[in-house]
Structures are given as structure tokens and as C-alpha cells.
C-alpha positions in Angstrom: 0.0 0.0 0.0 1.3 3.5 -0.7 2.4 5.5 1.9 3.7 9.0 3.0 4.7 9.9 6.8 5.9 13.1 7.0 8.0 14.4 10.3 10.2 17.2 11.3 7.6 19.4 12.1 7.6 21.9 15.5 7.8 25.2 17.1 10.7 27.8 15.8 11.2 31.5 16.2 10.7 33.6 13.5 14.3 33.6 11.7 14.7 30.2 12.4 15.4 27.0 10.2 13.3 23.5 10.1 13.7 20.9 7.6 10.8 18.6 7.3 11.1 15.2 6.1 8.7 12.9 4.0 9.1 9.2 4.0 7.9 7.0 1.2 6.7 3.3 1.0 4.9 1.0 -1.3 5.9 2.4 -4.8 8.0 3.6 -7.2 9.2 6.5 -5.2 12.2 7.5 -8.3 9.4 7.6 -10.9 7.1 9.8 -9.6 7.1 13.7 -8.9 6.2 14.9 -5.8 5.6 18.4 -3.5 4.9 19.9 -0.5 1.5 21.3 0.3 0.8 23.5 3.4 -2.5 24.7 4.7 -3.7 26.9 7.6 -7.6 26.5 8.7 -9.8 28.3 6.8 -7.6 29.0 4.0 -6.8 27.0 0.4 -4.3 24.3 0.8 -1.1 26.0 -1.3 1.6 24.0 -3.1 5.1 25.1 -1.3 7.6 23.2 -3.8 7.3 20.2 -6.4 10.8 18.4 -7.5 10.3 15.6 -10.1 10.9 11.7 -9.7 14.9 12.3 -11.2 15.1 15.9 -9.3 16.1 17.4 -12.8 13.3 20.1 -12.4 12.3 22.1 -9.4 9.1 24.6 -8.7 8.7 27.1 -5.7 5.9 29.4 -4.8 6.9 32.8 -4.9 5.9 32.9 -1.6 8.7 30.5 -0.4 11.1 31.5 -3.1 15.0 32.0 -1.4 13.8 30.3 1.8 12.9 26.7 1.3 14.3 24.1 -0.2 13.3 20.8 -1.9 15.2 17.7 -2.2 14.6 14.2 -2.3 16.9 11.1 -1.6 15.8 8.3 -4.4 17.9 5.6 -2.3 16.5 6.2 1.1 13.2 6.9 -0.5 12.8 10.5 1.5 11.4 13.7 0.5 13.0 17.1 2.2 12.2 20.6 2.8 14.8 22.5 4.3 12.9 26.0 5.7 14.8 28.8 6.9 14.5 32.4 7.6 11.2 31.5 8.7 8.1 33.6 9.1 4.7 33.8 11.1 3.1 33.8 8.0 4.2 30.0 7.4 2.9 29.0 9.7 0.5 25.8 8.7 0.5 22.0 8.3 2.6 20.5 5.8 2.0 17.9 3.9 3.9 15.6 1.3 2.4 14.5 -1.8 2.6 11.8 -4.9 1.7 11.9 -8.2 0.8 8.3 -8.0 -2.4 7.4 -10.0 -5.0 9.6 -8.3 -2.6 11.0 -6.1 -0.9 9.9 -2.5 -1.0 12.4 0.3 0.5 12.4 3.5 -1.0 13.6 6.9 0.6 16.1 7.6 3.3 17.8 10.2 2.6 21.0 11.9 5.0 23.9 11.6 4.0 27.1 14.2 6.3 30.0 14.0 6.0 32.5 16.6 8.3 33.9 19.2 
């Protein structure tokens, strides 16, 4: 069965660096492409990065752009975002996802940032 568990997740200060990681399981993981999603309640889920299966082409959101970084490790079968100079304003739940079929999603790992 096809699985994402994401982790990594916690409380920083503004300013501050996390670097989430996604763990895949029961597929292809090389093949596919695959992203990070975050959403705050109440608001549209918004895609954060997407890097595809080989890593030979990566996508930011210009909200994130110069901050975050994606990066995945076909051997361990992982998915990364390194954050820094966070803000507030991300703030959210973070979420891994697969193009796989109809699409793989993980559940999620809370980032807060506040001081």
C-alpha cells in the first residue's frame, strides 16, 4: 500500500530553520514527482515546492522562493524541505504529496512559527 509519513515538524522562532522530512513506502518513489503542500484552517491548501521523480526540475511558490528548499533522496526513499528564515506567515501543516495514480497524500506535520 502507498504510503507517505511526514515528520520534522515543531515550534521555531521567526528567523529560524526547520527541515521537514517525507518518507515514502509501497511504490516507485524514483518515478514519480512529488511536493509539498501546506494549509492553515480556513484558507486554500497552497503547493510550497514540487521536485520531479529524477530531481532534474524544481518549482517554488513565490511565496517561499529564497527560503525553502526541496530535495529528495531516491535511495532512502525520503522527501526534504529545508525552511529557513522562517516567518509567522508560514505557519500551517505540511503535507507531502505523490503523483501516483490519483494521487498519495500524506498527513501532515505541523510547523508554528512564533516567538
Amino acid at each position: 500500500q502507498a504510503r507517505l509519513v511526514e515528520s520534522g515538524g515543531g515550534l521555531v522562532q521567526p528567523g529560524g530553520s526547520l527541515r521537514l522530512s517525507c518518507a515514502a513506502s509501497g511504490f516507485d518513489f524514483g518515478r514519480h514527482a512529488t511536493s509539498w503542500y501546506r494549509q492553515v484552517p480556513g484558507k486554500e491548501r497552497e503547493r510550497v515546492a514540487a521536485i520531479t521523480g529524477i530531481g532534474d526540475s524544481i518549482d517554488y511558490a513565490d511565496s517561499v522562493k529564497g527560503r525553502f528548499t526541496i530535495s529528495r533522496d531516491n535511495y532512502k526513499i525520503e522527501l526534504y524541505l529545508s525552511m529557513n528564515a522562517l516567518k509567522p506567515e508560514d505557519t500551517a501543516v505540511y503535507s507531502c504529496f505523490a503523483l501516483v495514480g490519483s494521487g498519495i497524500w500524506g498527513k501532515g506535520t505541523p510547523v508554528t512559527v512564533s516567538s
